[in-house]
mmJSON file of the N, C-alpha and C atoms, coordinates in Angstrom:
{"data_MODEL":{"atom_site":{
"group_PDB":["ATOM","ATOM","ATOM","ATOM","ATOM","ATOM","ATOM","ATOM","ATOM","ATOM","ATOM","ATOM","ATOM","ATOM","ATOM","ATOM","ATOM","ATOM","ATOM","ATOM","ATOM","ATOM","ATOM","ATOM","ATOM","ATOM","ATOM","ATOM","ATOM","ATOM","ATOM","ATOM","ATOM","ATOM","ATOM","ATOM","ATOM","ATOM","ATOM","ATOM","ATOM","ATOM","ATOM","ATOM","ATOM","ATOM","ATOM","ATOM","ATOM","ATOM","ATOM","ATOM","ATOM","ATOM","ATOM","ATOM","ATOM","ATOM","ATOM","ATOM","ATOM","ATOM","ATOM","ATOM","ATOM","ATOM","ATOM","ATOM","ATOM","ATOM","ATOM","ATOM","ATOM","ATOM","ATOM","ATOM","ATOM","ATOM","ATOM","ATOM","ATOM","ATOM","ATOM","ATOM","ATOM","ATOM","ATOM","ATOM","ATOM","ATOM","ATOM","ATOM","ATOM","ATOM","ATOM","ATOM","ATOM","ATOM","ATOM","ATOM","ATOM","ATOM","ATOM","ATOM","ATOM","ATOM","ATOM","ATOM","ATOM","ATOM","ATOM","ATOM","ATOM","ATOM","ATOM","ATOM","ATOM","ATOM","ATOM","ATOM","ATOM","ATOM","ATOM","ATOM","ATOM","ATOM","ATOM","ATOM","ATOM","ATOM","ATOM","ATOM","ATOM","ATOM","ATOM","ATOM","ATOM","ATOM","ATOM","ATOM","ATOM","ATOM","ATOM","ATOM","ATOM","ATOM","ATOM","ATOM","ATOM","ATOM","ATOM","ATOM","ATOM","ATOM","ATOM","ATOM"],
"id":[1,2,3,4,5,6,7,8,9,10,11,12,13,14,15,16,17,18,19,20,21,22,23,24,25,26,27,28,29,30,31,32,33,34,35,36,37,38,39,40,41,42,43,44,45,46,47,48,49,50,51,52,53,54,55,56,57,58,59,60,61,62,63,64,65,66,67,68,69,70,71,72,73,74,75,76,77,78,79,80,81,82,83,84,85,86,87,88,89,90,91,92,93,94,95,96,97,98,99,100,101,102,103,104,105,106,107,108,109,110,111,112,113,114,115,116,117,118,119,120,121,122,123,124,125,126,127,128,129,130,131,132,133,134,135,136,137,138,139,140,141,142,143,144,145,146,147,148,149,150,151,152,153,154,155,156],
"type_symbol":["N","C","C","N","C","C","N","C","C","N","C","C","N","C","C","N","C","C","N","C","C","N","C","C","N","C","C","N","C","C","N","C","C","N","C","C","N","C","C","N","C","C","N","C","C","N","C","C","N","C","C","N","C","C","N","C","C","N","C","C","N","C","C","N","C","C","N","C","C","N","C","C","N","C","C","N","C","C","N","C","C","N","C","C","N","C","C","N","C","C","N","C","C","N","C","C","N","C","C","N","C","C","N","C","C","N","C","C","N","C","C","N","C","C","N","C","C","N","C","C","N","C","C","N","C","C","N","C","C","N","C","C","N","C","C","N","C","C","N","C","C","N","C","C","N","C","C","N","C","C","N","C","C","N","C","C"],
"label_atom_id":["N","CA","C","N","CA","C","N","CA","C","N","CA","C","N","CA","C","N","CA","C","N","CA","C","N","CA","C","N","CA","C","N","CA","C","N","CA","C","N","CA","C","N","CA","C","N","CA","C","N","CA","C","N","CA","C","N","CA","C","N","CA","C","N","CA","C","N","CA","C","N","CA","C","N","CA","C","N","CA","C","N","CA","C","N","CA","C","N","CA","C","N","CA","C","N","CA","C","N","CA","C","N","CA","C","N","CA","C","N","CA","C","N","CA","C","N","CA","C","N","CA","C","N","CA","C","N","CA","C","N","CA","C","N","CA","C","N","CA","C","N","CA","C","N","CA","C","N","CA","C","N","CA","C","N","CA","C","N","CA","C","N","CA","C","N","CA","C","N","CA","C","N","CA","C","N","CA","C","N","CA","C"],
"label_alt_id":[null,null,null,null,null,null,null,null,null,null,null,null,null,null,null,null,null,null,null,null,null,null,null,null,null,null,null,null,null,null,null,null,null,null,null,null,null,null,null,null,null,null,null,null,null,null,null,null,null,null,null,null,null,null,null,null,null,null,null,null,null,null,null,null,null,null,null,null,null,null,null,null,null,null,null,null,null,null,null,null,null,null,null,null,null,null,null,null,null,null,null,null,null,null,null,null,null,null,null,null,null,null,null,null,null,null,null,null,null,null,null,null,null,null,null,null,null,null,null,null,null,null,null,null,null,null,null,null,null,null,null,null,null,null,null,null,null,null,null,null,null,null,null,null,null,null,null,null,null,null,null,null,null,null,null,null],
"label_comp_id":["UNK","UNK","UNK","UNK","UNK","UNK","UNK","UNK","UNK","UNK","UNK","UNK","UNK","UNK","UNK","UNK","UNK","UNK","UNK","UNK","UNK","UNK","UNK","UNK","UNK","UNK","UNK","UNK","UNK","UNK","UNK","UNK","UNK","UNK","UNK","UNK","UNK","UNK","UNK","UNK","UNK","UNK","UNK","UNK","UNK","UNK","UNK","UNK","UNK","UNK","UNK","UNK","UNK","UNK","UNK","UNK","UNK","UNK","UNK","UNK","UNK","UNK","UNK","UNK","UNK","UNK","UNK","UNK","UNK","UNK","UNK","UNK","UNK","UNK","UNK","UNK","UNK","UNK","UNK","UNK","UNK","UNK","UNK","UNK","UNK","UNK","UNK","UNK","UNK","UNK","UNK","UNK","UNK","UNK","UNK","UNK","UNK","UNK","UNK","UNK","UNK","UNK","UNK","UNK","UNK","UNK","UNK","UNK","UNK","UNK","UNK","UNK","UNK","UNK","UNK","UNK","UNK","UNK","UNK","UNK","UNK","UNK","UNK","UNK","UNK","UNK","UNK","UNK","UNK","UNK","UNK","UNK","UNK","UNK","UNK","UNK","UNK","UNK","UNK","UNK","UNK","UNK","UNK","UNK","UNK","UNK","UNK","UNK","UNK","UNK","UNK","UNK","UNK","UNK","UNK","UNK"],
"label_asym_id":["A","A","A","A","A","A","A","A","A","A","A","A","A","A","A","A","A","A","A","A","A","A","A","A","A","A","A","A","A","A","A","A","A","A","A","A","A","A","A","A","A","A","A","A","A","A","A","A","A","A","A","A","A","A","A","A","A","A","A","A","A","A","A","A","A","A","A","A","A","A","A","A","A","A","A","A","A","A","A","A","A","A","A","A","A","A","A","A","A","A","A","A","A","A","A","A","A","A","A","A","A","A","A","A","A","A","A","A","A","A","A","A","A","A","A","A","A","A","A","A","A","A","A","A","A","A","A","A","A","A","A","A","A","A","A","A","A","A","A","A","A","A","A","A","A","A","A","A","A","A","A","A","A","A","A","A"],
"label_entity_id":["1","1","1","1","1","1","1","1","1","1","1","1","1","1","1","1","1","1","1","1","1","1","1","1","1","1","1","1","1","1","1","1","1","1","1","1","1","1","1","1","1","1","1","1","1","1","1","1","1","1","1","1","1","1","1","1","1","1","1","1","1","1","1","1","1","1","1","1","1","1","1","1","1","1","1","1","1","1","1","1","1","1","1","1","1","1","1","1","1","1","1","1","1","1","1","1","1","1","1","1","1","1","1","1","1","1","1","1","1","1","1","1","1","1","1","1","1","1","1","1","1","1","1","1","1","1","1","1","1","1","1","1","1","1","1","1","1","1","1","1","1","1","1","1","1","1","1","1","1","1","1","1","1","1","1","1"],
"label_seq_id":[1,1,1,2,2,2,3,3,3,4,4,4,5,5,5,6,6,6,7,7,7,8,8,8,9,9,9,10,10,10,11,11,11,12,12,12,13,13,13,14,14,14,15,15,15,16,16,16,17,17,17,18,18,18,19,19,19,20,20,20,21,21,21,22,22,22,23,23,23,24,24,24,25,25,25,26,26,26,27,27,27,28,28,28,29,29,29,30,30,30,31,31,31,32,32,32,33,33,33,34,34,34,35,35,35,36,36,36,37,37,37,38,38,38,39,39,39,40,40,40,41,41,41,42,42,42,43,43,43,44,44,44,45,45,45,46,46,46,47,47,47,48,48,48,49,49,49,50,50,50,51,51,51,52,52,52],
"pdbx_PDB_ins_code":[null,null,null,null,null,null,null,null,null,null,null,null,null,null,null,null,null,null,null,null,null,null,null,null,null,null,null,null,null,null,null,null,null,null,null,null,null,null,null,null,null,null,null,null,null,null,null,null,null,null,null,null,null,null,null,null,null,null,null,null,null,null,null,null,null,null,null,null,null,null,null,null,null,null,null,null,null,null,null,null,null,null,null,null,null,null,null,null,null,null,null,null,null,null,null,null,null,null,null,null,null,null,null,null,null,null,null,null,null,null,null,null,null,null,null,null,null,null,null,null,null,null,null,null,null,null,null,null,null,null,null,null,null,null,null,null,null,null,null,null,null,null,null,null,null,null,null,null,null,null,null,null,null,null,null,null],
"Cartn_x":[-21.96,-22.022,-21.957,-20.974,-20.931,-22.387,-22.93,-24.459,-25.466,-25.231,-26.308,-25.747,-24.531,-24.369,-24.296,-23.321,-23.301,-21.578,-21.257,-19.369,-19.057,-17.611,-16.848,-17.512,-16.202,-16.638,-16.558,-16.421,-15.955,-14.302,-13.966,-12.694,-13.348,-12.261,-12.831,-11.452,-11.601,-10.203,-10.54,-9.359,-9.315,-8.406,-9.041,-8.819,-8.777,-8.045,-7.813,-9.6,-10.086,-11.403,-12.73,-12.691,-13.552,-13.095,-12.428,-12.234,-11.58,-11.436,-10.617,-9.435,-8.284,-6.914,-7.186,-6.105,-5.912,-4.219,-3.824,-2.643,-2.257,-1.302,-0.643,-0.694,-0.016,-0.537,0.833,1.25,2.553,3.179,4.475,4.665,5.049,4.452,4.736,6.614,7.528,8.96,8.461,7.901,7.936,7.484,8.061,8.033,6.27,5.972,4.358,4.794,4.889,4.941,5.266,6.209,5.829,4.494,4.135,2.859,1.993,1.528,0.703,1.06,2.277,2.339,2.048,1.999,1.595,0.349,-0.005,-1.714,-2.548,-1.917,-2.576,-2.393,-0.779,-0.542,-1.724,-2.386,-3.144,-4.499,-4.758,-6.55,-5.978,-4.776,-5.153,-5.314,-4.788,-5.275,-6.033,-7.488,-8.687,-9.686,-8.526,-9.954,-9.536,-8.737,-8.184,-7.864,-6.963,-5.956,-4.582,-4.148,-2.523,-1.657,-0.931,-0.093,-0.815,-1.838,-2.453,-1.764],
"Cartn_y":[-36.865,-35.495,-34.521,-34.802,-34.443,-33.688,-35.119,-35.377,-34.55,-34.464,-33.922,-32.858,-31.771,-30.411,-30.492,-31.04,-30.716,-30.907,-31.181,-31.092,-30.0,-30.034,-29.117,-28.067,-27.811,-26.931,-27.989,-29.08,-29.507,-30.695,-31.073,-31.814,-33.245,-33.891,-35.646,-36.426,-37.239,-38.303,-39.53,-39.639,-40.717,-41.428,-42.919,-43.971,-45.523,-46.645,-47.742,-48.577,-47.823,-48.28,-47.961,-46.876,-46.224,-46.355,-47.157,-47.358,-46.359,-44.906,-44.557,-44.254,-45.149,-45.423,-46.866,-47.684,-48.869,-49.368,-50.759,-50.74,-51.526,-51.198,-51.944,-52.997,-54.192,-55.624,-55.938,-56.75,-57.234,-57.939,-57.887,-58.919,-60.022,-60.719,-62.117,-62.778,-61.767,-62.049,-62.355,-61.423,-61.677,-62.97,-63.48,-64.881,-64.677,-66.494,-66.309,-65.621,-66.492,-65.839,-64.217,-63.793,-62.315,-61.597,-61.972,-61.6,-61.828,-63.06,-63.35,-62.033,-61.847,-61.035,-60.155,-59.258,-58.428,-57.738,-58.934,-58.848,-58.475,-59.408,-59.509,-58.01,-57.328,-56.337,-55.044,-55.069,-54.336,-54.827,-55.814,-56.453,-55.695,-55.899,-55.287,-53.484,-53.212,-51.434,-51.142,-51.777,-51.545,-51.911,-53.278,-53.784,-52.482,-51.758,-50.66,-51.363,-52.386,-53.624,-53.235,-52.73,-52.698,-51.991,-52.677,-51.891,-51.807,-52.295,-52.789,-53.726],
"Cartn_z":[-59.575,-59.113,-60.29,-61.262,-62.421,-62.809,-63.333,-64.03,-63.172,-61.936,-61.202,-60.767,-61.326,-61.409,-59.571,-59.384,-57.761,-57.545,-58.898,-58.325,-58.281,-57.008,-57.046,-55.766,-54.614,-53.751,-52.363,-52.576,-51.355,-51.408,-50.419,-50.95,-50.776,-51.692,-51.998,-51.719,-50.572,-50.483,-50.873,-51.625,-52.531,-51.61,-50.828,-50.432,-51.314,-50.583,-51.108,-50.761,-49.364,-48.861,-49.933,-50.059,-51.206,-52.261,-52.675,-54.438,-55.172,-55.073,-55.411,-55.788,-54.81,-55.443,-55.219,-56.21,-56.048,-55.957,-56.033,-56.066,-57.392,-57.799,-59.047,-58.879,-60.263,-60.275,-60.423,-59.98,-59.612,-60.733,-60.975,-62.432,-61.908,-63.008,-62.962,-62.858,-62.519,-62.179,-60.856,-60.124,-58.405,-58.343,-57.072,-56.362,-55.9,-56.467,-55.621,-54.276,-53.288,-51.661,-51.548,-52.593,-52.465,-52.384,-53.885,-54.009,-53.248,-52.82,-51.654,-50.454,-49.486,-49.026,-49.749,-50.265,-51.029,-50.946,-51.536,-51.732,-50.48,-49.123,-48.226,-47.197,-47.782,-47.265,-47.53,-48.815,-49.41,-49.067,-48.823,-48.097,-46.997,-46.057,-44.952,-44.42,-45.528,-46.133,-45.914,-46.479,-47.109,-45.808,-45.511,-44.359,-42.394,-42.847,-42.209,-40.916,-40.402,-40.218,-40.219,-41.56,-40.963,-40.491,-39.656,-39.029,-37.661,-37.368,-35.597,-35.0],
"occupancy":[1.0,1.0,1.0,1.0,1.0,1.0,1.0,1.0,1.0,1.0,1.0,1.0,1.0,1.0,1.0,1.0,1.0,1.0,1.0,1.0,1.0,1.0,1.0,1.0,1.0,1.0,1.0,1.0,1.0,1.0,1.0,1.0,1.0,1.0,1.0,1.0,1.0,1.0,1.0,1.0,1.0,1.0,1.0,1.0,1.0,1.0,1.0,1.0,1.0,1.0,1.0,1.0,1.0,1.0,1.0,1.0,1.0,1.0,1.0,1.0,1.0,1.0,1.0,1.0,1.0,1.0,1.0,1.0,1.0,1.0,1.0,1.0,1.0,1.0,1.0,1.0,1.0,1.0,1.0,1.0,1.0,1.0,1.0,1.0,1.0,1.0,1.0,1.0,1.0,1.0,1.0,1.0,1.0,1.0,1.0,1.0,1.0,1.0,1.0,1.0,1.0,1.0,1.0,1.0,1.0,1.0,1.0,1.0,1.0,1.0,1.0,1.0,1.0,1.0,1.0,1.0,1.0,1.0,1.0,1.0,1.0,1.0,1.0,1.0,1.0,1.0,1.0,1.0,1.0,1.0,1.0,1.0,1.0,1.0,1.0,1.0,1.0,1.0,1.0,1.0,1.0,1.0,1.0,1.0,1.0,1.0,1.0,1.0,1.0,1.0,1.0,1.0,1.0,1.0,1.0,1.0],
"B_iso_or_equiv":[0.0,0.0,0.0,0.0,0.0,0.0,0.0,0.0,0.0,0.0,0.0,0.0,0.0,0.0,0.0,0.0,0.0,0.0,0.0,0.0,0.0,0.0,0.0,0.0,0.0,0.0,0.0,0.0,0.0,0.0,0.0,0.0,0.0,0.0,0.0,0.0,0.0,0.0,0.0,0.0,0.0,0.0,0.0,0.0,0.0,0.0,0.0,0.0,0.0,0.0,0.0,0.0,0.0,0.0,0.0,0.0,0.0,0.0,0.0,0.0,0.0,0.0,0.0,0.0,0.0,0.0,0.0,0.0,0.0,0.0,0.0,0.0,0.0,0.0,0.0,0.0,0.0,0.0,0.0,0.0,0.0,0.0,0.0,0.0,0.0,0.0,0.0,0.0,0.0,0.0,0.0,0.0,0.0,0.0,0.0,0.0,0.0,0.0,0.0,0.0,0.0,0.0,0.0,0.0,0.0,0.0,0.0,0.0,0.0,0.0,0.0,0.0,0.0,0.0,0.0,0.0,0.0,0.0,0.0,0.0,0.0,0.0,0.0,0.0,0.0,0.0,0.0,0.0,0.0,0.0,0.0,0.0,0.0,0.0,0.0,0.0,0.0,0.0,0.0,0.0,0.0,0.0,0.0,0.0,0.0,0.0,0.0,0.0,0.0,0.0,0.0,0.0,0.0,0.0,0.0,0.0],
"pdbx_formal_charge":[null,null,null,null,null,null,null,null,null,null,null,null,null,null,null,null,null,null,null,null,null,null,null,null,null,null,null,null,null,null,null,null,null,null,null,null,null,null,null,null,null,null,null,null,null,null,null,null,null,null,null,null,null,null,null,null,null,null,null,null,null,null,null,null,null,null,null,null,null,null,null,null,null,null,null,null,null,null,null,null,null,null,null,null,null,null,null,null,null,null,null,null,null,null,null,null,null,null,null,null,null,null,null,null,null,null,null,null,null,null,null,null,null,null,null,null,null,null,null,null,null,null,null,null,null,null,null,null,null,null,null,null,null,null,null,null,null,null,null,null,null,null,null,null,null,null,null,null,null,null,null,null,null,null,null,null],
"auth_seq_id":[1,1,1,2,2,2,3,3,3,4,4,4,5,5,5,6,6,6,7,7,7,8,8,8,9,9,9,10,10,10,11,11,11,12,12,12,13,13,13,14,14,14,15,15,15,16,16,16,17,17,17,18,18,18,19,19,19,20,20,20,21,21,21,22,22,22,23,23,23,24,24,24,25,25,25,26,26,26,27,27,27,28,28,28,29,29,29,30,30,30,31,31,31,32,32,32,33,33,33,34,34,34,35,35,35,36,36,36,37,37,37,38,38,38,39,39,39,40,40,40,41,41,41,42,42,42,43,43,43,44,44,44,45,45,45,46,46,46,47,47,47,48,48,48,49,49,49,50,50,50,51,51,51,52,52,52],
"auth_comp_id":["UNK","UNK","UNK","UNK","UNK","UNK","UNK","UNK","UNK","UNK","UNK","UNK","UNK","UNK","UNK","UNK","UNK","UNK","UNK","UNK","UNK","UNK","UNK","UNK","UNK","UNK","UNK","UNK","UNK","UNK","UNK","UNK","UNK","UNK","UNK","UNK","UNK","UNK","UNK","UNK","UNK","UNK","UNK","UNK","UNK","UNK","UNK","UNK","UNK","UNK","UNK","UNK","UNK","UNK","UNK","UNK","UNK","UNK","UNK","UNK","UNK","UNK","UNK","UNK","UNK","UNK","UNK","UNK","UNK","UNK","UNK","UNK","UNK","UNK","UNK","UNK","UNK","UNK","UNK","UNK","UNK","UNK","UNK","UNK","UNK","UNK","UNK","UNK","UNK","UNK","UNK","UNK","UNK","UNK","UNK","UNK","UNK","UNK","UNK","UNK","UNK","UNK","UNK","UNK","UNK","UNK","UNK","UNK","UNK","UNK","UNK","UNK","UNK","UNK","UNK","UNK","UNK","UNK","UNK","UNK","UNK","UNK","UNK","UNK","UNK","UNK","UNK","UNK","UNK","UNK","UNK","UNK","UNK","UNK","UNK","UNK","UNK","UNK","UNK","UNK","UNK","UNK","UNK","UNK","UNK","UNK","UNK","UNK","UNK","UNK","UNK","UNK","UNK","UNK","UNK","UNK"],
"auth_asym_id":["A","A","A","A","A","A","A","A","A","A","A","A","A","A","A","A","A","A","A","A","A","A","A","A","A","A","A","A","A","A","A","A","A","A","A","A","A","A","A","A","A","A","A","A","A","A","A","A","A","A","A","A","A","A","A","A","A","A","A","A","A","A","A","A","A","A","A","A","A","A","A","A","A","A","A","A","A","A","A","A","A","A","A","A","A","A","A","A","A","A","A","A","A","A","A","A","A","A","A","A","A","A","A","A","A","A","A","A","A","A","A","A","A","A","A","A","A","A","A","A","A","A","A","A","A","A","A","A","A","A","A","A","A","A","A","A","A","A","A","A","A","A","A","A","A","A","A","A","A","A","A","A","A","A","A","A"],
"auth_atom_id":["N","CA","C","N","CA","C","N","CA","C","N","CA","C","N","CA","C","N","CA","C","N","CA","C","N","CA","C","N","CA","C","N","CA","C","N","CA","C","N","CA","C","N","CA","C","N","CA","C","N","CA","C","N","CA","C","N","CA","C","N","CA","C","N","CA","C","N","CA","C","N","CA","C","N","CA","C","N","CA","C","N","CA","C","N","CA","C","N","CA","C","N","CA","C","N","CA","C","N","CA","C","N","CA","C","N","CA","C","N","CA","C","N","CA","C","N","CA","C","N","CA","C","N","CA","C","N","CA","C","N","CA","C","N","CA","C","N","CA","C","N","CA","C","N","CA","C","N","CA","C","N","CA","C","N","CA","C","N","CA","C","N","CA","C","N","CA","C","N","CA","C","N","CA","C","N","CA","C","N","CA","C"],
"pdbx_PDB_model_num":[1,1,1,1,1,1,1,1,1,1,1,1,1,1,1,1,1,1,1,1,1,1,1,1,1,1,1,1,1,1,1,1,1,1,1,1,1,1,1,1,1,1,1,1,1,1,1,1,1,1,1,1,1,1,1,1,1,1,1,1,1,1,1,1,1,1,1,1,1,1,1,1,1,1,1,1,1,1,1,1,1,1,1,1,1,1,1,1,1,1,1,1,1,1,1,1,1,1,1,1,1,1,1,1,1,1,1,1,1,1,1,1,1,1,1,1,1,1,1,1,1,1,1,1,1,1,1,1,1,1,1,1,1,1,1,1,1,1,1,1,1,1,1,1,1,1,1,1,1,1,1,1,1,1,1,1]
}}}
């Protein structure tokens, strides 16, 4: 939008679906099975799933 002089003037949400936010990477202290939950908590974000 930049490049093609068309930003600015409308609003932009920044979602986990659209790539715009993401989530942090977990350290390697956390327990696998955390992470796994984790992970899957955040696929189900995106795949717009959680909490149904």
């Amino acid at each position: 939008m930049v490049e093609a002089g068309t930003f600015g003037g409308e609003v932009l949400y920044g979602t986990l679906q659209n790539g715009t936010l993401s989530a942090g990477k977990i350290s390697d202290l956390v327990p696998a099975e955390v992470q796994e939950k984790y992970n899957a908590y955040i696929q189900q974000m995106i795949d717009g799933t959680f909490m149904q």
